[in-house]
Chimera marker file (.cmm) of the C-alpha trace (Angstrom):
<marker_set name="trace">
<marker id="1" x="-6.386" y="92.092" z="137.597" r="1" g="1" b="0" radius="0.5"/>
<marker id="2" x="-6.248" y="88.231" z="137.566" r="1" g="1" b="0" radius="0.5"/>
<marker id="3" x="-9.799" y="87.907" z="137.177" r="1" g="1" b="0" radius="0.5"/>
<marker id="4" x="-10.463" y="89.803" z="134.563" r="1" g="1" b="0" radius="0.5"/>
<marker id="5" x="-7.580" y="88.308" z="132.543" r="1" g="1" b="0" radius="0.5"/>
<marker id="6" x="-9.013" y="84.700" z="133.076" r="1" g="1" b="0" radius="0.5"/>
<marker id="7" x="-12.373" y="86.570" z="132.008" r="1" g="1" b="0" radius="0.5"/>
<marker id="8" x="-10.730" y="87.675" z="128.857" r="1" g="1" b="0" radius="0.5"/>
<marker id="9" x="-8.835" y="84.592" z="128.728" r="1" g="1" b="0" radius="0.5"/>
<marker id="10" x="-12.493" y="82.386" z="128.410" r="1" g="1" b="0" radius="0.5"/>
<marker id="11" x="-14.017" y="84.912" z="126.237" r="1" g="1" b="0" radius="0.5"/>
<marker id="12" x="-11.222" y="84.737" z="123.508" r="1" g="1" b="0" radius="0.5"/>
<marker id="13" x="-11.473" y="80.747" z="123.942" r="1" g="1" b="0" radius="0.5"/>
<marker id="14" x="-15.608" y="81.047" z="123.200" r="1" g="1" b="0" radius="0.5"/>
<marker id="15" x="-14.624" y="83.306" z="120.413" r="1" g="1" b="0" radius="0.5"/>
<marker id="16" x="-11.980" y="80.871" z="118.416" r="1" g="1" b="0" radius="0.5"/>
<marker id="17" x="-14.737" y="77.682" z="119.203" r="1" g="1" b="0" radius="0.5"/>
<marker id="18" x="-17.270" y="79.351" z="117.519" r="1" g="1" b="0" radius="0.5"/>
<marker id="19" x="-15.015" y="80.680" z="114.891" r="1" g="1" b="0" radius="0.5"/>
<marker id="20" x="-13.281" y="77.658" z="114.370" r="1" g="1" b="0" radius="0.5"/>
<marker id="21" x="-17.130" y="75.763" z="114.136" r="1" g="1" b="0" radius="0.5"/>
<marker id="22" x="-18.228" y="78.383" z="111.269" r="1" g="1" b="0" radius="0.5"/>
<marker id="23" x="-15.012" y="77.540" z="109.563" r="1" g="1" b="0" radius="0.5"/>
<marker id="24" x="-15.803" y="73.810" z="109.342" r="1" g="1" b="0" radius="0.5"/>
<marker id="25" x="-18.810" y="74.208" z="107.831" r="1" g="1" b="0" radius="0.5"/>
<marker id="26" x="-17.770" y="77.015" z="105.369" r="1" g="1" b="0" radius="0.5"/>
<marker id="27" x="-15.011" y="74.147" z="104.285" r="1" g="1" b="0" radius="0.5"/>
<marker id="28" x="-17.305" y="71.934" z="104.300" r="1" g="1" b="0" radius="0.5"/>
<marker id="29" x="-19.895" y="73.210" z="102.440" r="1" g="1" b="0" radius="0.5"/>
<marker id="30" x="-16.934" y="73.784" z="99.708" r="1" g="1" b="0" radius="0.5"/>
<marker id="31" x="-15.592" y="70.177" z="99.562" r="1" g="1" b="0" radius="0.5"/>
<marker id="32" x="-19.654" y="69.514" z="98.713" r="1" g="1" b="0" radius="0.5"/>
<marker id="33" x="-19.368" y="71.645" z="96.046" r="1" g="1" b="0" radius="0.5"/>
<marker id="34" x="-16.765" y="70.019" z="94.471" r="1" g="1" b="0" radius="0.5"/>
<marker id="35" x="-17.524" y="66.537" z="95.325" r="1" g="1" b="0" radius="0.5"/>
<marker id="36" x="-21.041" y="67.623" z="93.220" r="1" g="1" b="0" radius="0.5"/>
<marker id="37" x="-19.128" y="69.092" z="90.500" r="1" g="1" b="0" radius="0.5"/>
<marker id="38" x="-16.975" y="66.279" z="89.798" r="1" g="1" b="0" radius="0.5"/>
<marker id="39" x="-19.983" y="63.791" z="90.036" r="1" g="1" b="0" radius="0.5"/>
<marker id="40" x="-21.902" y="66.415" z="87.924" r="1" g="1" b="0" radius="0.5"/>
<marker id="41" x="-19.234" y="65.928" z="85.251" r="1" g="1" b="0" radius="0.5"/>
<marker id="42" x="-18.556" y="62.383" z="85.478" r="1" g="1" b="0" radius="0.5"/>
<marker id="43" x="-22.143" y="61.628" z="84.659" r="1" g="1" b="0" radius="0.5"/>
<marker id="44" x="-22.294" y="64.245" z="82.014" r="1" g="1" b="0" radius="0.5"/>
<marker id="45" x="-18.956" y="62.534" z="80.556" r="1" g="1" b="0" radius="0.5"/>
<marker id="46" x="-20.683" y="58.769" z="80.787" r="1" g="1" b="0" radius="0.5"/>
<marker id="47" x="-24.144" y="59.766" z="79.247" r="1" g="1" b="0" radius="0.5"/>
<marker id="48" x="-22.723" y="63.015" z="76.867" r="1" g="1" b="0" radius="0.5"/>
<marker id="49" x="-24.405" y="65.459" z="78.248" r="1" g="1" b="0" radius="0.5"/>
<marker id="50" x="-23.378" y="69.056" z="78.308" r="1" g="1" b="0" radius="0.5"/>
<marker id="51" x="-20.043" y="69.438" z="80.322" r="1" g="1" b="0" radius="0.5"/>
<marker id="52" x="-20.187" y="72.977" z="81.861" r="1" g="1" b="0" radius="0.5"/>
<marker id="53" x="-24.224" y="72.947" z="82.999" r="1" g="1" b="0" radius="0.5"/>
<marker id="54" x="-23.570" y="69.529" z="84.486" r="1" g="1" b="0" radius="0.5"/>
<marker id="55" x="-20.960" y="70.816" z="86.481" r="1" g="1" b="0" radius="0.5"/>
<marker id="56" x="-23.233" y="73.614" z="87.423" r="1" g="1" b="0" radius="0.5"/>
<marker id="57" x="-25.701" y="71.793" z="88.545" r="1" g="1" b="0" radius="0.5"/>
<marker id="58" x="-23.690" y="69.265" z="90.093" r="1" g="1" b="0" radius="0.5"/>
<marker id="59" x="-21.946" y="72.261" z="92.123" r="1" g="1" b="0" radius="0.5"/>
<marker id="60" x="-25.123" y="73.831" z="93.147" r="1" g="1" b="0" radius="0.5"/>
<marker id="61" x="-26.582" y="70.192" z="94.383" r="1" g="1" b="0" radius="0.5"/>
<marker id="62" x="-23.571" y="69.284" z="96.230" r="1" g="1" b="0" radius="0.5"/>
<marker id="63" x="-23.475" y="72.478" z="97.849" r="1" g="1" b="0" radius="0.5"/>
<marker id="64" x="-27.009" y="72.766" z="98.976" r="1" g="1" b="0" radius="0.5"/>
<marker id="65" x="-26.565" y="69.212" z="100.294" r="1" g="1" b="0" radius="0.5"/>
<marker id="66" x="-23.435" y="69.151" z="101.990" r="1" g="1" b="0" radius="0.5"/>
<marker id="67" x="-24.859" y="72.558" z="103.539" r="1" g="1" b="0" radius="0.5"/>
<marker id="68" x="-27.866" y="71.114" z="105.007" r="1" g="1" b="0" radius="0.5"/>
<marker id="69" x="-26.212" y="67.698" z="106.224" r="1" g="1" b="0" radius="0.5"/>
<marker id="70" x="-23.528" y="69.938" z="108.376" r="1" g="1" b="0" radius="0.5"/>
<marker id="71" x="-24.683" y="71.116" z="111.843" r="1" g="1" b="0" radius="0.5"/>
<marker id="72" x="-26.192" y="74.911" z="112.010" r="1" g="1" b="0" radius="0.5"/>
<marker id="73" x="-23.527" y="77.000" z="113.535" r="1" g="1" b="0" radius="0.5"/>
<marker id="74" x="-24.988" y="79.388" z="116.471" r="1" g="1" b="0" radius="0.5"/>
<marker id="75" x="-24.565" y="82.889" z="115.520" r="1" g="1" b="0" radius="0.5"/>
<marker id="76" x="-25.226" y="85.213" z="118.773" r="1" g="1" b="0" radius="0.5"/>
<link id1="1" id2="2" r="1" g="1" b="0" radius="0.2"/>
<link id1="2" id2="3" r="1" g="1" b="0" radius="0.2"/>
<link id1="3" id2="4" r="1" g="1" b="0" radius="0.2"/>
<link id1="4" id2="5" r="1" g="1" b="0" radius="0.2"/>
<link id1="5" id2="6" r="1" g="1" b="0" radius="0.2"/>
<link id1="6" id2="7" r="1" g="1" b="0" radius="0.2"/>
<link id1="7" id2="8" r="1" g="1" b="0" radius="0.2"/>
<link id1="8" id2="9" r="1" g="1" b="0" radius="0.2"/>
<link id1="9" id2="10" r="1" g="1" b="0" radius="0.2"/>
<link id1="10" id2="11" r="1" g="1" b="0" radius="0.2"/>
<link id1="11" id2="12" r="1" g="1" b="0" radius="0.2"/>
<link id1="12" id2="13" r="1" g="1" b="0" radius="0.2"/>
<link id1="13" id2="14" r="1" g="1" b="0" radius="0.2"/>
<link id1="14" id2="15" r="1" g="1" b="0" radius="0.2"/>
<link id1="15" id2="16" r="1" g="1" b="0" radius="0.2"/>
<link id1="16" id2="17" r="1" g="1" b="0" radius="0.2"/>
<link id1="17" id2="18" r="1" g="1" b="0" radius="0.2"/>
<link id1="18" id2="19" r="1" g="1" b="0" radius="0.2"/>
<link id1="19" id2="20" r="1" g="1" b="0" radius="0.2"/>
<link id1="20" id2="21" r="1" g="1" b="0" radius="0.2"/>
<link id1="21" id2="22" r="1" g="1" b="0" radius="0.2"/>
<link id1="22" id2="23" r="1" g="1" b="0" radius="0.2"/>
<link id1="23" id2="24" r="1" g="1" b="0" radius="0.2"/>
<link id1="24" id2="25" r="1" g="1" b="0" radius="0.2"/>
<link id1="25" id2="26" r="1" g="1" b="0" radius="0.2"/>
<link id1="26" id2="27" r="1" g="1" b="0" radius="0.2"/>
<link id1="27" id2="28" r="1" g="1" b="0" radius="0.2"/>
<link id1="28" id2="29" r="1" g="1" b="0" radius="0.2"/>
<link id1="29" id2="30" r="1" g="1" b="0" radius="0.2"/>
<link id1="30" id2="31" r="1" g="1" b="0" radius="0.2"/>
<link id1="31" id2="32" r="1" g="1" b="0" radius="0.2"/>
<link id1="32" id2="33" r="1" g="1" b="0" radius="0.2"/>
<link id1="33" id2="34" r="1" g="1" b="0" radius="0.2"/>
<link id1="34" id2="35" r="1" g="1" b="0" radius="0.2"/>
<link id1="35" id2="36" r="1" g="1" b="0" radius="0.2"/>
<link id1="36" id2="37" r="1" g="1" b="0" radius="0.2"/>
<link id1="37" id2="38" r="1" g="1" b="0" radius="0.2"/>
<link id1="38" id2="39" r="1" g="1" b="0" radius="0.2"/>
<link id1="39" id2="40" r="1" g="1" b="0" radius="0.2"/>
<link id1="40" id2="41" r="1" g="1" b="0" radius="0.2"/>
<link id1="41" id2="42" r="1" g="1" b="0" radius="0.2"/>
<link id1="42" id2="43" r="1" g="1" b="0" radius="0.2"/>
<link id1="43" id2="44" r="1" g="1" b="0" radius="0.2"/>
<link id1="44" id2="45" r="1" g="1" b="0" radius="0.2"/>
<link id1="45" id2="46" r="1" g="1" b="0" radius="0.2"/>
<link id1="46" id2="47" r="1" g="1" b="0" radius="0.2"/>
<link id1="47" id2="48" r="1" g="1" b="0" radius="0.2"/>
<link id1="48" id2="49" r="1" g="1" b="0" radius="0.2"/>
<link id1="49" id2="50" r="1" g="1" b="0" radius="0.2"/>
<link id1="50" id2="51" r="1" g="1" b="0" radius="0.2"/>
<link id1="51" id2="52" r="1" g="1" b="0" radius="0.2"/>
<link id1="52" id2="53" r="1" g="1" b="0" radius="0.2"/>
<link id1="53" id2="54" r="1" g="1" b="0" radius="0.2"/>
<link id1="54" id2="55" r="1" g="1" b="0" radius="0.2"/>
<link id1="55" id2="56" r="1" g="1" b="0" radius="0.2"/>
<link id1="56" id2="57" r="1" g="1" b="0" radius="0.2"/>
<link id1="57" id2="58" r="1" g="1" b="0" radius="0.2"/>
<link id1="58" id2="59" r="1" g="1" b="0" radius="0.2"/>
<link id1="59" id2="60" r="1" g="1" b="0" radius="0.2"/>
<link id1="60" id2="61" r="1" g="1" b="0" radius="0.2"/>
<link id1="61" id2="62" r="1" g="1" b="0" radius="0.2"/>
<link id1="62" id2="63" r="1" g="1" b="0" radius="0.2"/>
<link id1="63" id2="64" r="1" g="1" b="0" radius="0.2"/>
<link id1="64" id2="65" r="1" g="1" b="0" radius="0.2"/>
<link id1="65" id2="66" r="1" g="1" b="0" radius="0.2"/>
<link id1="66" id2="67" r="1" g="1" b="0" radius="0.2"/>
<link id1="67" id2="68" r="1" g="1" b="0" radius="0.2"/>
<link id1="68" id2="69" r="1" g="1" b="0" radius="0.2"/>
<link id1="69" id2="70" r="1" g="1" b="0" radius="0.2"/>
<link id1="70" id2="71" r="1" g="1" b="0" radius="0.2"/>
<link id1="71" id2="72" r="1" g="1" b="0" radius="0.2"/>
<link id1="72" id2="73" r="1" g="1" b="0" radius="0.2"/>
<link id1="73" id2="74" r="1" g="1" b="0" radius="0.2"/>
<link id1="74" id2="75" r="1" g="1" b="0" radius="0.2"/>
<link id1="75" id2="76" r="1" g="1" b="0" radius="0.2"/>
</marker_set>
């Protein structure tokens, strides 16, 4: 009975690793989004551009970049 609780024991330990690694990158994927977003409408402030599609697009760039910068988590 010990050995299969150490078993289940290293299994739940994988488990929260690889849980805890697709968390990162879901928060920070987010924080890109918003780091985009406010540079989206800082610039948009600074050269008067439209407010609300240059925080859109802002969004959208920082999120695809921030998303490709940060590791690929393994999904088995």
């Amino acid at each position: 009975m010990a050995e299969a609780k150490e078993i289940l024991d290293k299994v739940k330990a994988l488990k929260s690793k690889s849980d805890s690694m697709a968390l990162k990158k879901t928060k920070g994927t987010i924080a890109g989004t918003f780091i985009g977003m406010g540079g989206g409408l800082l610039i948009a402030f600074s050269r008067g551009y439209n407010l609300v599609s240059s925080a859109f697009i802002g969004a959208l760039v920082g999120g695809i970049a921030s998303n490709l910068l940060l590791p690929n988590v393994e999904e088995e």
